[in-house]
N, C-alpha and C positions, 0 to 999 in steps of 0.2 A: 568535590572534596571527598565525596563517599567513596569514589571509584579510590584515589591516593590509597585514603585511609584502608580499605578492605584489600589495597594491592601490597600495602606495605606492611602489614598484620602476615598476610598471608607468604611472602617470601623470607622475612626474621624470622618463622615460627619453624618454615623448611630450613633456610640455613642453621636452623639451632638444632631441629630436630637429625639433618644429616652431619651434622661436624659432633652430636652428642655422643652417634655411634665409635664415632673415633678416638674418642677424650680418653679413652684409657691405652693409646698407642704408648712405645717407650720414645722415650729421649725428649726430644728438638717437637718432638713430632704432639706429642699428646697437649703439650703446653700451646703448641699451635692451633689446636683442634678449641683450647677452653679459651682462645684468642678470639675464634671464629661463633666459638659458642656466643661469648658473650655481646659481640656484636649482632649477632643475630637475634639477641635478643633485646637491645638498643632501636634492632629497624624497628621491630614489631611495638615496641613502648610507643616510640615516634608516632606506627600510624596508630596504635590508640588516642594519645592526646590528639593527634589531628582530629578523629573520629567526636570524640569529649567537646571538643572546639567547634567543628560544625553543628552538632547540635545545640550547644550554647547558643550559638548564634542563631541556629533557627528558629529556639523559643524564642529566643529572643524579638526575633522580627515577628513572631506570632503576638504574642504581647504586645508590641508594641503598636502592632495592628489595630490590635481593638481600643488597645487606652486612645487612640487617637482618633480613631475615627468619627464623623463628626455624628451628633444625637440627632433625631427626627424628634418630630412632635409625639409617634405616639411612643419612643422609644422611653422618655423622659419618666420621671417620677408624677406621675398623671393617676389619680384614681376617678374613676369613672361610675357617678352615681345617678341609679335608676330612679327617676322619680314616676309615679304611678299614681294615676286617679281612685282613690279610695272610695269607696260606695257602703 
């Protein structure tokens, strides 16, 4: 989902940054260019939230890793006291 997400950040960001050059054409043309802008900057939103989403998920299953995993003995709420022959 990394790859999506950093391939689609990265051609919205081109399509915006090359149709911006143009946005101030006359007529038919300039409106077309802030058409293509704004799409271009739709893909690149896109693979952000994709990007927001996989790592959601991935704390997520990090998290979830450890809340579940199961305890050992010494892992537990265990305190360990020294007793010593006093002289």
């Amino acid at each position: 989902m990394k790859f999506i997400s950093n391939t689609a950040l990265a051609v919205g960001w081109i399509i915006f940054a090359v149709s911006a050059c143009f946005i101030d054409s006359a007529g038919a043309y300039g409106y077309a260019a802030g058409v293509v802008c704004t799409i271009g900057l739709i893909i690149a939103g896109t693979g952000y939230v994709i990007r927001m989403f996989a790592e959601r998920l991935e704390e997520q299953r990090v998290r979830d890793f450890y809340e579940m995993r199961g305890r050992d003995r010494l892992d537990a709420d265990v305190e360990f006291i020294e007793v010593g022959n006093e002289k």
